[in-house]
C-alpha positions as CSV (number, residue, x, y, z in Angstrom):
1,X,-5.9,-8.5,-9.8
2,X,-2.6,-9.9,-11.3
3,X,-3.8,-10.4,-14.7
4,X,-4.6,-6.4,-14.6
5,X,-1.7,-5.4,-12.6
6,X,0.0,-7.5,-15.6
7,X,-1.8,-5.5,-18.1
8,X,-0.5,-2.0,-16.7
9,X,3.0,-3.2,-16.6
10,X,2.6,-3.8,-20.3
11,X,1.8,-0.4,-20.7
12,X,-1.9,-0.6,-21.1
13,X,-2.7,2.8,-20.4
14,X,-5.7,2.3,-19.6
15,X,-4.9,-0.4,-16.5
16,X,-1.9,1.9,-15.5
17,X,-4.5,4.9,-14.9
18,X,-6.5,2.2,-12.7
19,X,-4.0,1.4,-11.0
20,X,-2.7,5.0,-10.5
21,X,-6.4,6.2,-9.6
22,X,-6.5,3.7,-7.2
23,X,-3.3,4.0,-5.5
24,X,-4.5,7.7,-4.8
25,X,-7.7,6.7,-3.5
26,X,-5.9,4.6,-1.1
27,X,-3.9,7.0,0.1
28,X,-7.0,9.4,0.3
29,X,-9.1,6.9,2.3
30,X,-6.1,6.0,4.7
31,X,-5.4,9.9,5.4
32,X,-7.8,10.0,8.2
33,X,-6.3,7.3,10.2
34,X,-2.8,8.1,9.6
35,X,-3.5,11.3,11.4
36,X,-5.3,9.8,14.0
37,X,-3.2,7.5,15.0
38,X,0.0,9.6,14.0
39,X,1.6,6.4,11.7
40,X,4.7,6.6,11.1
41,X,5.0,3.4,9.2
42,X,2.7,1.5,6.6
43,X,2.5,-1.8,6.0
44,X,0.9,-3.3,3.1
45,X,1.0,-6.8,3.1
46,X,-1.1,-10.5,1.0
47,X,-1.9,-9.7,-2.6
48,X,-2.3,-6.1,-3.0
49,X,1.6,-5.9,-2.2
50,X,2.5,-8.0,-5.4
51,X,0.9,-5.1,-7.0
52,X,2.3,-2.2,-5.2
53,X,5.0,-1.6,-8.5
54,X,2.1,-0.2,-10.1
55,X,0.1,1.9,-7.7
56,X,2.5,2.3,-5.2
57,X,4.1,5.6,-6.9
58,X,0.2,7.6,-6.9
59,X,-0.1,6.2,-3.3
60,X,3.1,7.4,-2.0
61,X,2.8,10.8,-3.6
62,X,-0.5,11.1,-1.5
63,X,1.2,10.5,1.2
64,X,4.1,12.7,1.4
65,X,2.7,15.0,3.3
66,X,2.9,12.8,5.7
67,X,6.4,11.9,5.6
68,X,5.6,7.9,6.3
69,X,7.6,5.0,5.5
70,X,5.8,2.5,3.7
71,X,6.5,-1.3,3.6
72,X,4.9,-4.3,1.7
73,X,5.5,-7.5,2.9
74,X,3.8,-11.1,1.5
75,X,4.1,-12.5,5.0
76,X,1.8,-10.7,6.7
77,X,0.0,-13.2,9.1
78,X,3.4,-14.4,10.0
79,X,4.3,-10.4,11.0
80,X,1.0,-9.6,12.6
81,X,1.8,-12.7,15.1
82,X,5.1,-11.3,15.8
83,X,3.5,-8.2,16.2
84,X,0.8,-9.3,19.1
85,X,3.7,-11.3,20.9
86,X,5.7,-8.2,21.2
87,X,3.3,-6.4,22.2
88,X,2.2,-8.7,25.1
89,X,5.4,-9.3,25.9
């Protein structure tokens, strides 16, 4: 995923709509839940963070009306623990 995510940074048009297409998918598929569960905050975290420059603007637009906060994060096995411990704490 990094040599495309590269590629649309270049400007490769073609990557960038990828990237752009998927970033609105995401957003699509996620919808559902957000709602459900009434998010208020999105983490995104491993690889597909080091590529959220590129679909991270399509994905937040999908998002709006939903007014969430989103977060990426390269740690996020180190978070989720702290996450579980404060919750059982």
């Amino acid at each position: 995923m990094k040599e495309l995510a590269d590629l649309a940074r270049q400007g490769n048009l073609a990557y960038q709509q990828v990237f752009e297409e998927f970033g609105s998918c995401l957003a699509e598929m996620l919808d559902p839940y957000i709602v459900g569960f009434g998010a208020q905050l999105l983490v995104l975290g491993g690889q597909i963070a080091k590529s959220f420059d590129v679909f991270g603007p399509a994905h937040e637009q999908g998002l709006l009306p939903h007014h969430l906060s989103i977060y990426t994060s390269e740690h996020v096995i180190e978070n989720t623990f702290k996450g579980i411990d404060q919750f059982f704490s």
